[in-house]
TORPAGU-622146 format. One line per 4 residues: number of its first residue (from 1); their letters; for each residue y negated, x negated, z of N, C-alpha, C. Coordinates in pm, whole numbers, plus 50000, padded with zeros to 5 digits. Each point is the difference from the previous one (the first is absolute). Layout:
TORPAGU-622146
NUM> A> Y X Z Y X Z Y X Z | ...
This chain:
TORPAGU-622146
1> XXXX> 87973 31451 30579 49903 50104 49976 50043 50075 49875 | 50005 50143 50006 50022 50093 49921 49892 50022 49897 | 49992 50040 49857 49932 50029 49898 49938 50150 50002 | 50085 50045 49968 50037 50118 50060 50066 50125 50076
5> XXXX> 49993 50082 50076 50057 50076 50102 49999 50113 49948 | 50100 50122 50054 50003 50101 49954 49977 50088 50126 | 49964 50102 50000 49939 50076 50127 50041 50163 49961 | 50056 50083 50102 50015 50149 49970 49861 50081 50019
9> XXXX> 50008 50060 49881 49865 50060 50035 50016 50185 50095 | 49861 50035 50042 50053 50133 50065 50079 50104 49904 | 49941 49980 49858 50065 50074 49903 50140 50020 50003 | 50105 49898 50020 50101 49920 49974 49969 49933 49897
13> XXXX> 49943 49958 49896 49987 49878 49917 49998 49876 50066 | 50046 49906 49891 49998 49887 50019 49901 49923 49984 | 49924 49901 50072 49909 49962 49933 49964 49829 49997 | 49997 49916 49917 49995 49890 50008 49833 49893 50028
17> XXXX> 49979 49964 50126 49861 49900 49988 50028 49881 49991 | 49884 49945 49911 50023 49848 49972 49985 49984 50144 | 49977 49821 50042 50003 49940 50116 49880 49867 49883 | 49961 49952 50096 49939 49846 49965 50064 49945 49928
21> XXXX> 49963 49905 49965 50090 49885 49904 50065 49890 50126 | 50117 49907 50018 50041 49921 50041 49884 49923 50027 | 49989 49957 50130 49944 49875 50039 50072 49849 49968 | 49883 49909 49922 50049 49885 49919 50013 49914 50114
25> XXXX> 50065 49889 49965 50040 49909 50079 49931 49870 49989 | 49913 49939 50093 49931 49907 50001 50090 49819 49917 | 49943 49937 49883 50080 49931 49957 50037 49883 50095 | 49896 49974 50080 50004 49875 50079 49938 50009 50133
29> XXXX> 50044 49978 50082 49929 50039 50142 49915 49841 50061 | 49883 50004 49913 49917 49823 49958 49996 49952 50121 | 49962 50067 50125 49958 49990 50106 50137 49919 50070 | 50097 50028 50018 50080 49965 50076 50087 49901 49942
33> XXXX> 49981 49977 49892 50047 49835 49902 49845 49925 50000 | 49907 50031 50013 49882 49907 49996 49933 50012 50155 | 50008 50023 50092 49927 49995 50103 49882 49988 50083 | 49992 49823 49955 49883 49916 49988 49880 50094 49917
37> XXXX> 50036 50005 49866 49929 50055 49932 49964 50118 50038 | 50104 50090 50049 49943 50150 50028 49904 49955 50157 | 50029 49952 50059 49911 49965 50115 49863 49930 49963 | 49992 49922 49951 49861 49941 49905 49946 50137 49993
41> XXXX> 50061 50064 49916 49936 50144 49925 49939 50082 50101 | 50073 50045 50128 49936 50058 50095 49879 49898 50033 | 50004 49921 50029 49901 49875 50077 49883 50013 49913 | 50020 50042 49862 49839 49921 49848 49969 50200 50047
45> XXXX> 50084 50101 49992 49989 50097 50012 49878 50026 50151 | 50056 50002 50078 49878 50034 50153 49896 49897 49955 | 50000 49860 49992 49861 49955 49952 49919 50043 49903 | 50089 50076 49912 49952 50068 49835 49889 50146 50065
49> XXXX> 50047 50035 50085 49954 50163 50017 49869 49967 50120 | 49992 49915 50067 49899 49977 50120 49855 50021 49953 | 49922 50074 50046 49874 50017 49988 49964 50091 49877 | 50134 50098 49963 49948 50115 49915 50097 50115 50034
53> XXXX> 49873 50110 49969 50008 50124 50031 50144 50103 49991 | 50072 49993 50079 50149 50076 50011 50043 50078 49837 | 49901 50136 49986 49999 50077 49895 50013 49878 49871 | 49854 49962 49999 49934 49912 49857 50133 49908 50001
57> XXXX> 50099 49911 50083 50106 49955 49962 50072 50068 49948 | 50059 50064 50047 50107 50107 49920 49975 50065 49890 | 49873 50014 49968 49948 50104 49901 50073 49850 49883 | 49925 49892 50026 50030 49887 49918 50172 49975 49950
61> XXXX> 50035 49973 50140 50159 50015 49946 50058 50105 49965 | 50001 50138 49987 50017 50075 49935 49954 49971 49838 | 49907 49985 49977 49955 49970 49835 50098 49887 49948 | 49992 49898 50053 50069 49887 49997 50198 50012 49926
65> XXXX> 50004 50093 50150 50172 50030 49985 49993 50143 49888 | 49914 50092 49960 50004 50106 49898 50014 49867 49877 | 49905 49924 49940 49988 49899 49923 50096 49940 49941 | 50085 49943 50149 50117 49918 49987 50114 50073 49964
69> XXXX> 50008 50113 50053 50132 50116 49997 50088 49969 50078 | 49967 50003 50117 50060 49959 50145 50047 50090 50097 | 50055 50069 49988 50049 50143 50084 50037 49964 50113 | 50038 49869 50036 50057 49990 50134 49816 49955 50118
73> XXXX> 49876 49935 49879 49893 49949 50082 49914 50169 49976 | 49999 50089 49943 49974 50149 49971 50015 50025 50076 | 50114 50087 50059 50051 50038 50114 49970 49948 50149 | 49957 49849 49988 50011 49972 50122 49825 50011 50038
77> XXXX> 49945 49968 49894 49858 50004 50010 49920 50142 50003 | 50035 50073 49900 49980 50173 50060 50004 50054 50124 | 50158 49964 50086 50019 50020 50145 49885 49953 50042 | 49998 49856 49997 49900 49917 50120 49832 50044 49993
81> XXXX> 49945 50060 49814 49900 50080 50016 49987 50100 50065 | 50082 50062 49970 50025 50167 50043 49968 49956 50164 | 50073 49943 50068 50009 49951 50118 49879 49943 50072 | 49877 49872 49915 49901 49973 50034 49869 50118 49952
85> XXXX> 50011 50128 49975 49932 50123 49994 49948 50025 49865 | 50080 49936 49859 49950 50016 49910 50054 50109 49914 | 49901 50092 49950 50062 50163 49933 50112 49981 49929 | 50066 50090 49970 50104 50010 49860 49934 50039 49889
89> XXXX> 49882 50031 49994 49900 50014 49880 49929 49836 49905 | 49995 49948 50149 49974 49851 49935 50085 49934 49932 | 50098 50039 50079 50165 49859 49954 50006 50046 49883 | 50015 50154 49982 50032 50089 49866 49939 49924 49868
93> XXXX> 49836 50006 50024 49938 49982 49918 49984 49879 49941 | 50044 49862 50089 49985 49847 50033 50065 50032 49843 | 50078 50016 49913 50047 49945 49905 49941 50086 49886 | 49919 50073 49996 49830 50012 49904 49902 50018 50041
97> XXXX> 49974 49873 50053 49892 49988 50110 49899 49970 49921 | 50001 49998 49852 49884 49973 49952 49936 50156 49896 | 50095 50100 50067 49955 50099 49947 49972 50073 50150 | 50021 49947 50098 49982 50083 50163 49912 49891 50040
101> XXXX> 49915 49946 49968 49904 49865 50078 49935 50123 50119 | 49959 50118 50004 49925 50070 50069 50059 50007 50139 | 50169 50025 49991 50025 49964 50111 50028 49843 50069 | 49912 49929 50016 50030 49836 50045 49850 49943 49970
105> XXXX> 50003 49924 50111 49850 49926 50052 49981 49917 49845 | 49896 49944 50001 49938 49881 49876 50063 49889 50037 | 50042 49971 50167 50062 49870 50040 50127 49982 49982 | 50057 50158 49992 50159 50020 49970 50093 49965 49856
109> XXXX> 49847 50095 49939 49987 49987 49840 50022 49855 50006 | 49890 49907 50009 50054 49888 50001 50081 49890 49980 | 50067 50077 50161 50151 49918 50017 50088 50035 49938 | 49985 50131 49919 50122 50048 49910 50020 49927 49852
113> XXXX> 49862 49985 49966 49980 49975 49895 50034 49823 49997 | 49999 49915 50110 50020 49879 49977 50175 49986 50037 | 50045 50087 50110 50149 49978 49998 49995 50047 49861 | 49975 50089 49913 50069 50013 49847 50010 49870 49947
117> XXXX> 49855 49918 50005 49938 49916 49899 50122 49880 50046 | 50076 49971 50172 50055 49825 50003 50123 50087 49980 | 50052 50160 49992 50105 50011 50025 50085 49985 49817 | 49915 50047 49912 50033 49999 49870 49991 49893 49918
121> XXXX> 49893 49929 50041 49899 49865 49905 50028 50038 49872 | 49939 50061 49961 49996 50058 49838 49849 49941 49908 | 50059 49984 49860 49869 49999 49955 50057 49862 49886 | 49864 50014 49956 50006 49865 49876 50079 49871 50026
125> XXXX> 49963 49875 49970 50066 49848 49968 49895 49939 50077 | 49860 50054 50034 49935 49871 50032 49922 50044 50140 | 49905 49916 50060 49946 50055 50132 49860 50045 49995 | 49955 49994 49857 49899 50005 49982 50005 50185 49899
129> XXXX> 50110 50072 50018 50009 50091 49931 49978 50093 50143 | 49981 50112 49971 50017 50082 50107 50156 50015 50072 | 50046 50016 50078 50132 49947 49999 50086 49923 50017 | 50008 49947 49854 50097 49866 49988 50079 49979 50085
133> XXXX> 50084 50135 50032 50117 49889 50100 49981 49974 50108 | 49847 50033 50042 49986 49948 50150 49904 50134 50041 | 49955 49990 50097 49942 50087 50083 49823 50018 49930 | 49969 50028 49932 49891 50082 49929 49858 49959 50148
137> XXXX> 49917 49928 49946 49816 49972 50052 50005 50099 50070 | 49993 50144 49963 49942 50123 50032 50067 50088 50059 | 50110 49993 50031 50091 50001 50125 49982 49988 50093 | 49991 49811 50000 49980 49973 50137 49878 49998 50040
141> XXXX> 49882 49980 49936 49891 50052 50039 49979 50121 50041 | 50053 50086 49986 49968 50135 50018 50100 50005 50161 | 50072 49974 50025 50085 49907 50127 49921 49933 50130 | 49948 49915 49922 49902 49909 50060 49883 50105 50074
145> XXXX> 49909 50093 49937 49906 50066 50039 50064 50087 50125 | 50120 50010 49984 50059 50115 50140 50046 49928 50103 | 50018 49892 50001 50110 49900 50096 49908 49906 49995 | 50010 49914 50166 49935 49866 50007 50128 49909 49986
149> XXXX> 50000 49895 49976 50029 49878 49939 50152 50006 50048 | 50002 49960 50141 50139 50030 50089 50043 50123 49997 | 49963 50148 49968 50063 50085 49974 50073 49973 49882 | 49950 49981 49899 50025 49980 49876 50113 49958 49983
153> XXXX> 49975 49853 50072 50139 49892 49978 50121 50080 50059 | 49954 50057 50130 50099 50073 50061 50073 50126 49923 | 49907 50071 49883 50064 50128 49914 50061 49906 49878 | 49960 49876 49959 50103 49958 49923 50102 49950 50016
157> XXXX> 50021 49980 50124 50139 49969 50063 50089 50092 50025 | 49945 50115 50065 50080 50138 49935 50092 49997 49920 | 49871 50012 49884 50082 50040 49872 50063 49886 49973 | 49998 49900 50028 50075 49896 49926 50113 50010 50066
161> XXXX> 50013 50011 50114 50142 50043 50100 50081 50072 49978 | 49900 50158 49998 50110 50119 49933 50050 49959 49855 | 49949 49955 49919 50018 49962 49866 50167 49915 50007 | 50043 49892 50150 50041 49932 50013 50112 50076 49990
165> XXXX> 49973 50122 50143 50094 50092 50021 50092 50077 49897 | 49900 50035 49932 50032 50113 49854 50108 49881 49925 | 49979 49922 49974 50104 49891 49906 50142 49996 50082 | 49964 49991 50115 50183 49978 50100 50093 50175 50025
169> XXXX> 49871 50045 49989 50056 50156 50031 50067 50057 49874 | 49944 49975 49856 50007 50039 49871 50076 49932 49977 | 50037 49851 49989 50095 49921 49955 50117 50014 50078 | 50026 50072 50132 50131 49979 50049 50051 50171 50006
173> XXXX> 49923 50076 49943 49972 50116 50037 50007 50099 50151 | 49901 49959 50083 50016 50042 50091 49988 50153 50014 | 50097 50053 50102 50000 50144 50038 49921 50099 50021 | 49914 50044 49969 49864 50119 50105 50094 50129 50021
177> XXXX> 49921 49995 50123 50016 50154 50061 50057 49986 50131 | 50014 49876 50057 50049 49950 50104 49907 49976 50125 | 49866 49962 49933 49933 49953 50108 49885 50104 50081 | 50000 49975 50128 49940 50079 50071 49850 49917 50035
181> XXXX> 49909 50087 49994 49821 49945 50003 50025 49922 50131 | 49921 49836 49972 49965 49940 50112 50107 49912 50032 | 50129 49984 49918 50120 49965 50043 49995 49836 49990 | 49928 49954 49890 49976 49839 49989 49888 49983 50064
185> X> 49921 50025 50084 49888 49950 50004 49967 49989 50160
């Protein structure tokens, strides 16, 4: 791949356009030296997503993989929204979603706000601080009021999944821009 190209213009001038930057090269292809494991991953994955809402998943892993800085789970999760009928206004906004709450349900709000809370665990030393390192009272309560019990368990498996994802994708640096909506699933 070329940097830049030079092109005749109608004038006769010359004229030079950048091009993209080089596409990087994935460090480790995890999947096909670990197998087992990448197969597990699909397997915790379809049990992870059962019994919640197409959009409200993705909306989740999107936050998740923005969070993580995951361009290869970005890419693939945008498609698969875009794909299960969710705007480009939402996805847009998913990463100041706490200055766009207007666009997204109270249940969405929610789920955004608790994938932040297991995806970061931020906060003080103790469990008794707001915070501390773990997932914040008022989080998941506020969680709890939108989701019954088995939903719940089922949106923290989500995030705990994509979370899984974001670490193998980021640590081996996987590729985006490759995948086409619907292609894993």
């Amino acid at each position: 791949m070329t940097t830049n190209d030079t092109t005749t213009e109608p004038t006769g001038t010359t004229a030079t356009t950048a091009d993209h930057a080089p596409e990087h090269s994935p460090r480790l292809h995890w999947a096909k030296h670990a197998p087992e494991v990448y197969k597990a991953m699909l397997r915790l994955e379809t049990a992870a997503q059962r019994g919640l809402e197409p959009k409200l998943r993705e909306l989740v892993k999107i936050r998740a993989s923005q969070l993580n800085h995951c361009a290869f789970c970005l890419d693939m999760h945008t498609k698969d929204a875009l794909a299960a009928g969710e705007s480009v206004q939402r996805i847009v906004q998913l990463s100041a979603w706490e200055e766009s709450k207007h666009f997204y349900t109270e249940k969405e709000l929610a789920a955004i706000e608790l994938t932040e809370a297991v995806t970061v665990l931020t906060g003080g030393t103790s469990r008794t601080e707001s915070g501390g390192g773990f997932v914040p009272d008022e989080v998941y309560e506020k969680a709890a009021q939108h989701f019954e019990e088995a939903e719940l368990a089922q949106l923290i498996a989500a995030i705990t999944v994509i979370n899984a994802w974001n670490r193998f994708g980021v640590s081996t640096r996987m590729v985006p821009g490759h995948y086409e909506a619907g292609q894993h699933q």
